[in-house]
PyMOL Python script that loads the backbone (N, CA, C, O; Angstrom):
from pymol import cmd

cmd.read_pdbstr("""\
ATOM      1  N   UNK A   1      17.152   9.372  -5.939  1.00  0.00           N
ATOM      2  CA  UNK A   1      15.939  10.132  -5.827  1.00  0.00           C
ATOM      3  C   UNK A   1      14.724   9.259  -6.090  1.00  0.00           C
ATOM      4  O   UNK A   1      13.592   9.535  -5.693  1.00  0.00           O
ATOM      5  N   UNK A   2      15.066   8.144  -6.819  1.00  0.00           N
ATOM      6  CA  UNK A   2      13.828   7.709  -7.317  1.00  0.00           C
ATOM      7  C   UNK A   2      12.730   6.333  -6.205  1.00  0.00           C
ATOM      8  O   UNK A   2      11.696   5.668  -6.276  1.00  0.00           O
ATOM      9  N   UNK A   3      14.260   6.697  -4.996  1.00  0.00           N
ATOM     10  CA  UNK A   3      14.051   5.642  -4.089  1.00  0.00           C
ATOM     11  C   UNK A   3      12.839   6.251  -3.025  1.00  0.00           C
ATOM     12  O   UNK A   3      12.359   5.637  -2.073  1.00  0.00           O
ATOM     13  N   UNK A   4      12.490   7.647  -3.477  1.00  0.00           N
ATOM     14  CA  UNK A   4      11.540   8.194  -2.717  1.00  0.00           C
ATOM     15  C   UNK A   4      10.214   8.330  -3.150  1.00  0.00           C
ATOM     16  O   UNK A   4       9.389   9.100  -2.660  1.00  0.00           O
ATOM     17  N   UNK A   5       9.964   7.247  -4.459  1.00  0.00           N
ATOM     18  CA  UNK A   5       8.833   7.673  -5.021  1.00  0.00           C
ATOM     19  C   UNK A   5       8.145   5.989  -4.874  1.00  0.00           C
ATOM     20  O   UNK A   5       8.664   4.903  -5.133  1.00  0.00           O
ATOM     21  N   UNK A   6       6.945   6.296  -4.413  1.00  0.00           N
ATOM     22  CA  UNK A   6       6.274   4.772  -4.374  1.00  0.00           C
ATOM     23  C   UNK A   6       6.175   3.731  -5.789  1.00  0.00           C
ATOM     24  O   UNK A   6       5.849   4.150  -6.899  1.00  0.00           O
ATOM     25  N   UNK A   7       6.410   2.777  -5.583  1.00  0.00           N
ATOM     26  CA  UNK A   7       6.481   1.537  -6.470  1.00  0.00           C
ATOM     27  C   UNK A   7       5.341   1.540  -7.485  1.00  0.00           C
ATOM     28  O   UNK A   7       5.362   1.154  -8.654  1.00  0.00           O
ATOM     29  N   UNK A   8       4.450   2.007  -6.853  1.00  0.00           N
ATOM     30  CA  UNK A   8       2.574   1.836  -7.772  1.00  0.00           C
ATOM     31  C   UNK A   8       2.141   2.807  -6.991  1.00  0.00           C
ATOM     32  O   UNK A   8       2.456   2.953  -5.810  1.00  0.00           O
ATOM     33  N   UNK A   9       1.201   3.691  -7.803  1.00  0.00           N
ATOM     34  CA  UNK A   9       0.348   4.407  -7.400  1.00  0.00           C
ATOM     35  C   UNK A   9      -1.453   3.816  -7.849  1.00  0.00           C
ATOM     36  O   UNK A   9      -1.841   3.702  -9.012  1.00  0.00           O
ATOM     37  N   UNK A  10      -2.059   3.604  -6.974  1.00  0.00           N
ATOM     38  CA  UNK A  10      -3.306   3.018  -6.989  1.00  0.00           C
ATOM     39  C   UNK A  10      -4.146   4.274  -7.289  1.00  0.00           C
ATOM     40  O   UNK A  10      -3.861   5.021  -6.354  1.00  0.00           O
ATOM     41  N   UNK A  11      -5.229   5.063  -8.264  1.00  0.00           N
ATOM     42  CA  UNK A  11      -6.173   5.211  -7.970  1.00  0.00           C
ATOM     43  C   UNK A  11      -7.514   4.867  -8.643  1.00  0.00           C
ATOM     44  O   UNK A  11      -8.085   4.477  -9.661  1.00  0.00           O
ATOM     45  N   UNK A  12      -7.626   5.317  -7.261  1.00  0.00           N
ATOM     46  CA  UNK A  12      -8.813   4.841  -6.453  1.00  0.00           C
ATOM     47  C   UNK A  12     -10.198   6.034  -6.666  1.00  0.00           C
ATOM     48  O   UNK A  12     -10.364   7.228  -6.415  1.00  0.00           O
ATOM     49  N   UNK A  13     -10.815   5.198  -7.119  1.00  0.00           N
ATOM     50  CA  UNK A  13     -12.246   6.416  -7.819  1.00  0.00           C
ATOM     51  C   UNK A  13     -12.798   6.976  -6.357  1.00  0.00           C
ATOM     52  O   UNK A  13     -12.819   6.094  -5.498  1.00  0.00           O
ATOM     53  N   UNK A  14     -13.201   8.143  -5.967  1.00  0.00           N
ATOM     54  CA  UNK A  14     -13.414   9.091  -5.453  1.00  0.00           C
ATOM     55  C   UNK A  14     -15.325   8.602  -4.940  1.00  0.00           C
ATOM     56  O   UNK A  14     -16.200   8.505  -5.801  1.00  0.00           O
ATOM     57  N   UNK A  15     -15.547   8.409  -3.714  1.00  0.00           N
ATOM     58  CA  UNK A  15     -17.015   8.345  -3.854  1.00  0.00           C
ATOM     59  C   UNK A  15     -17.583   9.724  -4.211  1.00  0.00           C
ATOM     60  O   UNK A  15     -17.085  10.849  -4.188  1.00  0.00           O
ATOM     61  N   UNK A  16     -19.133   9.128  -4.641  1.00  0.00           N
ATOM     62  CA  UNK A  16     -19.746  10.637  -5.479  1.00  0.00           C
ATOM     63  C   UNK A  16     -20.269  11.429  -4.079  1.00  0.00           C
ATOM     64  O   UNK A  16     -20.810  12.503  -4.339  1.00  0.00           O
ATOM     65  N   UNK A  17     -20.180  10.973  -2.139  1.00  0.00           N
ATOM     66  CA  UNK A  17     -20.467  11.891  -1.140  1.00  0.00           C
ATOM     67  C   UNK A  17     -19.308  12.821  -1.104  1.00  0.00           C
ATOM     68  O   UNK A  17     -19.383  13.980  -0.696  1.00  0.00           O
ATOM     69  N   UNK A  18     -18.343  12.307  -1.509  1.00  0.00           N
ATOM     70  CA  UNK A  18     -16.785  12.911  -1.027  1.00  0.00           C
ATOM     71  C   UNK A  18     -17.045  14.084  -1.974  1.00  0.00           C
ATOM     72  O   UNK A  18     -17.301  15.259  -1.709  1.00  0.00           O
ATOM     73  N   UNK A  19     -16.876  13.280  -3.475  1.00  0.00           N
ATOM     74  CA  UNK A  19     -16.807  14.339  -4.492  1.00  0.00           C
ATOM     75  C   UNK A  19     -17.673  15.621  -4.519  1.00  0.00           C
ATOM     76  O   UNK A  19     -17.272  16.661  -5.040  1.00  0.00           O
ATOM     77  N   UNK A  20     -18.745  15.504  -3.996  1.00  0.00           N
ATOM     78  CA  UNK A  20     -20.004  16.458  -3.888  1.00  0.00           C
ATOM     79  C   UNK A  20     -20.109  17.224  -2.695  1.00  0.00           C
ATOM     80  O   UNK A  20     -21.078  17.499  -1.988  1.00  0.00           O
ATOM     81  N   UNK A  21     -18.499  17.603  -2.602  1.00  0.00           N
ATOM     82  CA  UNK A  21     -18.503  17.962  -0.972  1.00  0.00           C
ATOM     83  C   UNK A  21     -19.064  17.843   0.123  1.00  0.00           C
ATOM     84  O   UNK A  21     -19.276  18.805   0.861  1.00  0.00           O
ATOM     85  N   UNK A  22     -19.404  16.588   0.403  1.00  0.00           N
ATOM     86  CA  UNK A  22     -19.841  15.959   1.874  1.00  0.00           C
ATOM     87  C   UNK A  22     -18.762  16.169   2.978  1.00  0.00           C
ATOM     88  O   UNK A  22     -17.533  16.093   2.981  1.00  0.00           O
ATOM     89  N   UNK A  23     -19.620  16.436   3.827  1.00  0.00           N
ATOM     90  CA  UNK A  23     -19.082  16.558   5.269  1.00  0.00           C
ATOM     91  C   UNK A  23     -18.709  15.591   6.336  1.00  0.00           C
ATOM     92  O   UNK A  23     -18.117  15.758   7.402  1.00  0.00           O
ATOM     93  N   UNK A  24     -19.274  14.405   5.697  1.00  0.00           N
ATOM     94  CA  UNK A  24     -19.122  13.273   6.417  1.00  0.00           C
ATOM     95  C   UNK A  24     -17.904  12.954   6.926  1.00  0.00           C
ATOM     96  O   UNK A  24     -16.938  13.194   6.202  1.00  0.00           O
ATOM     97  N   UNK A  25     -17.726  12.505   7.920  1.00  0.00           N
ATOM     98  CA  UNK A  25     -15.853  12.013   8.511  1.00  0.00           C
ATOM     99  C   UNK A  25     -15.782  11.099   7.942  1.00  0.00           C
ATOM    100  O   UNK A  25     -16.670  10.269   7.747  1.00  0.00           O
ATOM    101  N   UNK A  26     -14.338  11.098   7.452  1.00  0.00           N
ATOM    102  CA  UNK A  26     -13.522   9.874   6.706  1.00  0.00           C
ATOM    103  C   UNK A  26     -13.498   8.739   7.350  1.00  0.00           C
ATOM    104  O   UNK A  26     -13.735   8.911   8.546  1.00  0.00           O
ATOM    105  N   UNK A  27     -13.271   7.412   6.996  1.00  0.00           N
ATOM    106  CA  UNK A  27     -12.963   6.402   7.897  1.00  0.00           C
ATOM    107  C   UNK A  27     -11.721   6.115   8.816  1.00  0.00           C
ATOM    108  O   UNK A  27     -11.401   5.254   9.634  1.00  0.00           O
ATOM    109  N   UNK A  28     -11.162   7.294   8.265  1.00  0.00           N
ATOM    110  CA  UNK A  28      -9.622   7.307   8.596  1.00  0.00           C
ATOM    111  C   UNK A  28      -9.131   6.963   9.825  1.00  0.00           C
ATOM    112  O   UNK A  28      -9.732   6.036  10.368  1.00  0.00           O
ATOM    113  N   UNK A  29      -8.183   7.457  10.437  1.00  0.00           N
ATOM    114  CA  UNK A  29      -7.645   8.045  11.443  1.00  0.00           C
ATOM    115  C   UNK A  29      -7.581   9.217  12.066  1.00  0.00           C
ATOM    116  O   UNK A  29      -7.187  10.271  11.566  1.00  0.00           O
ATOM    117  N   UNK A  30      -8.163   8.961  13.725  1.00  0.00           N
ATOM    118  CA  UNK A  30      -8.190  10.666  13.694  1.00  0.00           C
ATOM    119  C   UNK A  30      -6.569  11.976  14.004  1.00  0.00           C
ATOM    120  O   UNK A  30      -5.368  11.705  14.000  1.00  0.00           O
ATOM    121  N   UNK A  31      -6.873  12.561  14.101  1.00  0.00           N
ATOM    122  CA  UNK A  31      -6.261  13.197  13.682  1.00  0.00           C
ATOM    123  C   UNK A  31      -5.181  13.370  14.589  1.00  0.00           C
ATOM    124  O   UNK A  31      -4.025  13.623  14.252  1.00  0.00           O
ATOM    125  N   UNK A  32      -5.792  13.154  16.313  1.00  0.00           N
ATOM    126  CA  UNK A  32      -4.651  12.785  17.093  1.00  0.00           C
ATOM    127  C   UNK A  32      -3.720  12.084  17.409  1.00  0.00           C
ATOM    128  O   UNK A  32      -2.709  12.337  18.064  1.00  0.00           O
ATOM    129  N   UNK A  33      -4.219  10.804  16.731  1.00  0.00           N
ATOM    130  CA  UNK A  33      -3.433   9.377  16.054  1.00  0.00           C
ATOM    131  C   UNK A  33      -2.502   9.586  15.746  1.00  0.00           C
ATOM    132  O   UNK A  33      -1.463   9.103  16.196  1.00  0.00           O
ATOM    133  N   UNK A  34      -2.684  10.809  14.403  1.00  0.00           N
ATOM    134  CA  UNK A  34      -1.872  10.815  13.366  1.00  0.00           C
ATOM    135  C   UNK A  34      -0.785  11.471  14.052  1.00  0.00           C
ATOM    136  O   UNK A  34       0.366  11.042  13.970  1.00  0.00           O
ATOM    137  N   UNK A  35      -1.093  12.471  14.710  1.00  0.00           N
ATOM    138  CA  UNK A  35      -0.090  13.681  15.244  1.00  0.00           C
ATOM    139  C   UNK A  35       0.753  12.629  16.432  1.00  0.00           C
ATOM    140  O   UNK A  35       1.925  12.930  16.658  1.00  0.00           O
ATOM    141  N   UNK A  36       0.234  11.569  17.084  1.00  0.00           N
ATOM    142  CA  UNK A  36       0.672  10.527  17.870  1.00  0.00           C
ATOM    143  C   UNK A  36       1.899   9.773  16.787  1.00  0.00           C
ATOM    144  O   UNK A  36       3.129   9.752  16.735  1.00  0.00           O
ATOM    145  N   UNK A  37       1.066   9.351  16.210  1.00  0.00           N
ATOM    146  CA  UNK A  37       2.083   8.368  15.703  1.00  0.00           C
ATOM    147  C   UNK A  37       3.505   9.175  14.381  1.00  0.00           C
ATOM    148  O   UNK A  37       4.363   8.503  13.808  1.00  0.00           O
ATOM    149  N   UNK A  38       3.329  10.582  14.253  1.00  0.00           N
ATOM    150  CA  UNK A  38       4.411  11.156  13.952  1.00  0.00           C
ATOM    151  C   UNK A  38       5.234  11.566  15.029  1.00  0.00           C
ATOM    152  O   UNK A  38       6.446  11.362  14.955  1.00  0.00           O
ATOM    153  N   UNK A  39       4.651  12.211  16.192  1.00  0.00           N
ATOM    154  CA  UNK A  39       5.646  12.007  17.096  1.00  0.00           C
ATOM    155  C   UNK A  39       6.518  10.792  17.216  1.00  0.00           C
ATOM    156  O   UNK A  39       7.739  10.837  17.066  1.00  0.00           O
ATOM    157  N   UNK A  40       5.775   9.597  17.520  1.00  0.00           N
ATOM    158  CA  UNK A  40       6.510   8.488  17.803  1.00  0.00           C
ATOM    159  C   UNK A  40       7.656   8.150  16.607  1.00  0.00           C
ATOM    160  O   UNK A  40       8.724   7.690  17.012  1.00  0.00           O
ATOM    161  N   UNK A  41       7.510   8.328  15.347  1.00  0.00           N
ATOM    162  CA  UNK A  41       8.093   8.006  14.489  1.00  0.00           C
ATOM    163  C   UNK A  41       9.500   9.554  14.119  1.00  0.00           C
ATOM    164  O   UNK A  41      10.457   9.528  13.346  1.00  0.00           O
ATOM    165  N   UNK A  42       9.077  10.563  14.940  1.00  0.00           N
ATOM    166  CA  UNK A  42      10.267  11.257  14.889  1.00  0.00           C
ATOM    167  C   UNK A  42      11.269  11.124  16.504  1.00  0.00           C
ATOM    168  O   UNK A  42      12.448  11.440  16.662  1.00  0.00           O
ATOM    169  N   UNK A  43      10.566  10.708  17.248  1.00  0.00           N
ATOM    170  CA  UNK A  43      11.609  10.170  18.367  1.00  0.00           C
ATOM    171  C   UNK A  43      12.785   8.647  18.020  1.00  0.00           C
ATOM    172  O   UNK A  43      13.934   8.337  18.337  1.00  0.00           O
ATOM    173  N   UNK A  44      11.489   7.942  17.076  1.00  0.00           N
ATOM    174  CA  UNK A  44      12.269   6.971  17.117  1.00  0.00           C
ATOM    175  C   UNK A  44      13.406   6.995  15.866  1.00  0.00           C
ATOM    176  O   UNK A  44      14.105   5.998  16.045  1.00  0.00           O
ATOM    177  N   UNK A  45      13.873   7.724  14.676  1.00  0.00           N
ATOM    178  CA  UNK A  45      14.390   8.242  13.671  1.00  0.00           C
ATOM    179  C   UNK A  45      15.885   8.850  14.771  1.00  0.00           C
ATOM    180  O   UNK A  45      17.030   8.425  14.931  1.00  0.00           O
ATOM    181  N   UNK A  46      15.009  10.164  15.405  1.00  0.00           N
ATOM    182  CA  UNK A  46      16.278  10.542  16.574  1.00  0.00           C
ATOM    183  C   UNK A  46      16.858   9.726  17.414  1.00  0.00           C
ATOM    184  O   UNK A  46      17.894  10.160  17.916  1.00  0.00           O
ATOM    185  N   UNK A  47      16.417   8.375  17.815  1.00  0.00           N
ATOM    186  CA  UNK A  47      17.167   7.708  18.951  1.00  0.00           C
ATOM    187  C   UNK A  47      18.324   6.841  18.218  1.00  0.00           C
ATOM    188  O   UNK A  47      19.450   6.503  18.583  1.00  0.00           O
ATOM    189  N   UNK A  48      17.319   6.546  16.618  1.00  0.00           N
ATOM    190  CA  UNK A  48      18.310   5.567  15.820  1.00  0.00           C
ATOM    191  C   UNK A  48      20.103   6.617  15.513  1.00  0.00           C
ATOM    192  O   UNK A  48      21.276   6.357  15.779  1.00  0.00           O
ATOM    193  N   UNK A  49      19.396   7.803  14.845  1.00  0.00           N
ATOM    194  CA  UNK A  49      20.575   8.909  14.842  1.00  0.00           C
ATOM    195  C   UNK A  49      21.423   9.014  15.509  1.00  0.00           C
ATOM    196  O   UNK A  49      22.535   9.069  14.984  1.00  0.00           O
ATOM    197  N   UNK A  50      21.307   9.096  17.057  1.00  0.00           N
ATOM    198  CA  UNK A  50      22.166   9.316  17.774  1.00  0.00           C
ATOM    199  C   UNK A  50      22.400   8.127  18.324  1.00  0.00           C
ATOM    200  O   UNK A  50      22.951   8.239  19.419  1.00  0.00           O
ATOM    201  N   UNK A  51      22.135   6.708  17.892  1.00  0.00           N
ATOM    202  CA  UNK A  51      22.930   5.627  17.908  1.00  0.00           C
ATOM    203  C   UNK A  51      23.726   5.285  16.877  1.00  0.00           C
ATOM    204  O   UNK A  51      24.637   4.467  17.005  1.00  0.00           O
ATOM    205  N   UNK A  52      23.535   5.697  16.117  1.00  0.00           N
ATOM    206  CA  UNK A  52      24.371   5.915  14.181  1.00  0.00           C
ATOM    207  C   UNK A  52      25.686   7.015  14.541  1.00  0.00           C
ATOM    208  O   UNK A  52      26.869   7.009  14.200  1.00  0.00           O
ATOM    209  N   UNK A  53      25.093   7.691  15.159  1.00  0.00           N
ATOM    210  CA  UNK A  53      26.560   8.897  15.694  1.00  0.00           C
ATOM    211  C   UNK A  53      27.457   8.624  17.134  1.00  0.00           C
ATOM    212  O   UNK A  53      28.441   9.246  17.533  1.00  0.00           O
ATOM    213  N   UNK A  54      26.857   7.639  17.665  1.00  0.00           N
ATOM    214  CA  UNK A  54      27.351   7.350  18.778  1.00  0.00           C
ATOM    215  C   UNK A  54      28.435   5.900  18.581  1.00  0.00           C
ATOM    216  O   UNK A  54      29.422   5.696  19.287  1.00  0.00           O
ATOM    217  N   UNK A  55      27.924   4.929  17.361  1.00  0.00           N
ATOM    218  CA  UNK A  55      28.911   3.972  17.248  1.00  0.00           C
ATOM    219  C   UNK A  55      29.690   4.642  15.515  1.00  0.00           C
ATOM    220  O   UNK A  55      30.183   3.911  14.657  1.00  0.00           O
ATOM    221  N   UNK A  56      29.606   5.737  15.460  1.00  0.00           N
ATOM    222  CA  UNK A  56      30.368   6.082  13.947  1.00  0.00           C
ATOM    223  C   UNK A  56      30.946   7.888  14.503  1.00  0.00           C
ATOM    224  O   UNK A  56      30.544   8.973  14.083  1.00  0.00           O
ATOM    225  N   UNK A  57      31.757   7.652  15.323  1.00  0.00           N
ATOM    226  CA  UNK A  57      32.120   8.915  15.270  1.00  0.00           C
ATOM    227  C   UNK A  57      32.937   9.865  14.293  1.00  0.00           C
ATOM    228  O   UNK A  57      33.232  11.058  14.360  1.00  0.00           O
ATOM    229  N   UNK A  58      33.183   8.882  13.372  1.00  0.00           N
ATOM    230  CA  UNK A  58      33.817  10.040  12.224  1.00  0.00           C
ATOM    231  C   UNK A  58      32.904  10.413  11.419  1.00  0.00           C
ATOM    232  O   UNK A  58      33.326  11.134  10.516  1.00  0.00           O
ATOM    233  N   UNK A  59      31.746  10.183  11.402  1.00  0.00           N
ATOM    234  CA  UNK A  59      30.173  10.820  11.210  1.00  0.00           C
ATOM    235  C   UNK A  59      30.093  12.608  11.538  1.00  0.00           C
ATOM    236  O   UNK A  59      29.795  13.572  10.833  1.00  0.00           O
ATOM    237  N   UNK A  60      30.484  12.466  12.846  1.00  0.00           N
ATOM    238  CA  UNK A  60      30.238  13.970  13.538  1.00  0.00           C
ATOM    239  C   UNK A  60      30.853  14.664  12.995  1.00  0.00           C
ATOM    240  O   UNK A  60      32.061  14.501  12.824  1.00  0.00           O
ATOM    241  N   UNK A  61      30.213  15.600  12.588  1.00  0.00           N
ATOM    242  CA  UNK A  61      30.496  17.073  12.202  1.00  0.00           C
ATOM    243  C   UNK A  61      30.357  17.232  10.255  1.00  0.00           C
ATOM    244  O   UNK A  61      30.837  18.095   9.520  1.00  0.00           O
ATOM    245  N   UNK A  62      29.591  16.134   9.953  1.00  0.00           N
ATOM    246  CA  UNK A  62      29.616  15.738   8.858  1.00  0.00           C
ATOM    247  C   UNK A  62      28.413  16.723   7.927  1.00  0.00           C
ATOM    248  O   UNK A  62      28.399  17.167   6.778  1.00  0.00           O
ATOM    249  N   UNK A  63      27.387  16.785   9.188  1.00  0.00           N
ATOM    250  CA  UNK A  63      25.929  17.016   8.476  1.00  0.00           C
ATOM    251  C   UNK A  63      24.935  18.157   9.816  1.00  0.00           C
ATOM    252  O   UNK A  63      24.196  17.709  10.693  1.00  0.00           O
ATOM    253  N   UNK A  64      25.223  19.526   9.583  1.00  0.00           N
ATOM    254  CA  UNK A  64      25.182  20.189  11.121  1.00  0.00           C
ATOM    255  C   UNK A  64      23.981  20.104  11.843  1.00  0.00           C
ATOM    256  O   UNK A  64      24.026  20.271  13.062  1.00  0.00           O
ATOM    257  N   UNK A  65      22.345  19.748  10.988  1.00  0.00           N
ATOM    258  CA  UNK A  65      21.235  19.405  11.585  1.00  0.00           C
ATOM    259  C   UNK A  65      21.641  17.667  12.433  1.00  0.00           C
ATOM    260  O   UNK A  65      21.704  17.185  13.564  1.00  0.00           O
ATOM    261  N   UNK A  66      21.759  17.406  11.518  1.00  0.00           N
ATOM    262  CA  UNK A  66      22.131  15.465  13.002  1.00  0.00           C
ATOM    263  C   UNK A  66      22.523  16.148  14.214  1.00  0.00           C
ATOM    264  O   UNK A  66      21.825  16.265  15.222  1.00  0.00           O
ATOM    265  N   UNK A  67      23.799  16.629  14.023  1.00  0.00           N
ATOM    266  CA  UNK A  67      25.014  16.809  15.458  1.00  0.00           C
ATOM    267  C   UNK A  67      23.661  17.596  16.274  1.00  0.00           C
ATOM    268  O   UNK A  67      23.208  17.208  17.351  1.00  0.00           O
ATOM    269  N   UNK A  68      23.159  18.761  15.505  1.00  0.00           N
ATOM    270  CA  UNK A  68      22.130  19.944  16.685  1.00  0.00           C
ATOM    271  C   UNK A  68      21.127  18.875  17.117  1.00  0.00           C
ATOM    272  O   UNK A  68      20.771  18.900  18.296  1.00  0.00           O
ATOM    273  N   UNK A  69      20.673  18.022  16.377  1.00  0.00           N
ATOM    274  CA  UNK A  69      19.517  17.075  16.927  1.00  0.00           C
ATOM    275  C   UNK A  69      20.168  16.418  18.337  1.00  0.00           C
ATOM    276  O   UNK A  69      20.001  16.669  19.531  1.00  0.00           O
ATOM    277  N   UNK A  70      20.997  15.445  17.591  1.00  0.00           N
ATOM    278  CA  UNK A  70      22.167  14.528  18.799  1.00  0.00           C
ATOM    279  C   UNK A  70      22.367  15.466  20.101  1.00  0.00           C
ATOM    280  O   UNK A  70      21.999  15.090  21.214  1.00  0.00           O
ATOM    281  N   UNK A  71      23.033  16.827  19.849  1.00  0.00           N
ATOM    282  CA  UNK A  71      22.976  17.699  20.635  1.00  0.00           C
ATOM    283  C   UNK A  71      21.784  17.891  22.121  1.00  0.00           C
ATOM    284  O   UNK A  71      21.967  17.663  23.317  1.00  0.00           O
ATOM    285  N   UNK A  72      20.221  18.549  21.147  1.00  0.00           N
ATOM    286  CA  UNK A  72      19.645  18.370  21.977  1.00  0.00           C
ATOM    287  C   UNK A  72      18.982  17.320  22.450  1.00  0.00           C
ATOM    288  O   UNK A  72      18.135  17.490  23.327  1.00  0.00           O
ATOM    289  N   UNK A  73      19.260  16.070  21.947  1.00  0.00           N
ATOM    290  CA  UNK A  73      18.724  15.161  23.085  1.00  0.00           C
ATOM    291  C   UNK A  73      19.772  14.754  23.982  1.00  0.00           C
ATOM    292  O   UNK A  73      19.474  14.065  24.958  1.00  0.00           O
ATOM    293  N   UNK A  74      21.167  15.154  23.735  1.00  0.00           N
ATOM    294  CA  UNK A  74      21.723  14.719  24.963  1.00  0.00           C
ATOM    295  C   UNK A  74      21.675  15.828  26.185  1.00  0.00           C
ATOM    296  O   UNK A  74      21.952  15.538  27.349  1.00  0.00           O
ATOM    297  N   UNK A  75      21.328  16.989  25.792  1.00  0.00           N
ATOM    298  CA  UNK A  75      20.874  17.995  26.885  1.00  0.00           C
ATOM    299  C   UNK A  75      19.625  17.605  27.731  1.00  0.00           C
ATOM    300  O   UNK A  75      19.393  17.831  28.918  1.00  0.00           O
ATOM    301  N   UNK A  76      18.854  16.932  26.754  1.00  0.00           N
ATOM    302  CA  UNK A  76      17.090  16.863  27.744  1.00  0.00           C
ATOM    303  C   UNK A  76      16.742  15.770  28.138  1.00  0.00           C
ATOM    304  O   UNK A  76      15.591  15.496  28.478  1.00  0.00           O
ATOM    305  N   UNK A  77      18.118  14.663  28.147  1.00  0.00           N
ATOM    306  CA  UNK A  77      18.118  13.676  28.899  1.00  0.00           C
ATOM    307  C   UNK A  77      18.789  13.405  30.336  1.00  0.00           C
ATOM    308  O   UNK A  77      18.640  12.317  30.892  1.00  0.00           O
TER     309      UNK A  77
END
""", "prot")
cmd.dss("prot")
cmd.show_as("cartoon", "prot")
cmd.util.cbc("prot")
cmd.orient("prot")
């Protein structure tokens, strides 16, 4: 469990526009980015999966969300 918790937590003092409820946009990323680059990072999780189940078949039937994932991408390909 503890392998899910970050190494260091940095913080980081808060500017006084942010804090004072400013409206200003973050420097961030926008927001379609973000929704971009989680897609990309849940296709690529699923392709690894169903290469993890495809060279380990005594895997299958182990864990029933994988197999339904594995499942539908071999239907919508």
């Amino acid at each position: 469990m503890t392998a899910l918790l970050p190494e260091r937590v940095s913080a980081r003092p808060v500017p006084a526009a942010r804090a004072a409820g400013s409206t200003e946009r973050s420097a961030g990323p926008s927001p379609d980015r973000l929704v971009l680059a989680s897609q990309r990072r849940a296709a690529a999780h699923l392709c690894s999966l169903a290469a993890l189940l495809e060279g380990r078949p005594d895997l299958r039937g182990t864990y029933a969300p994988a197999d339904l994932a594995v499942e539908a991408l071999t239907w919508c390909v």
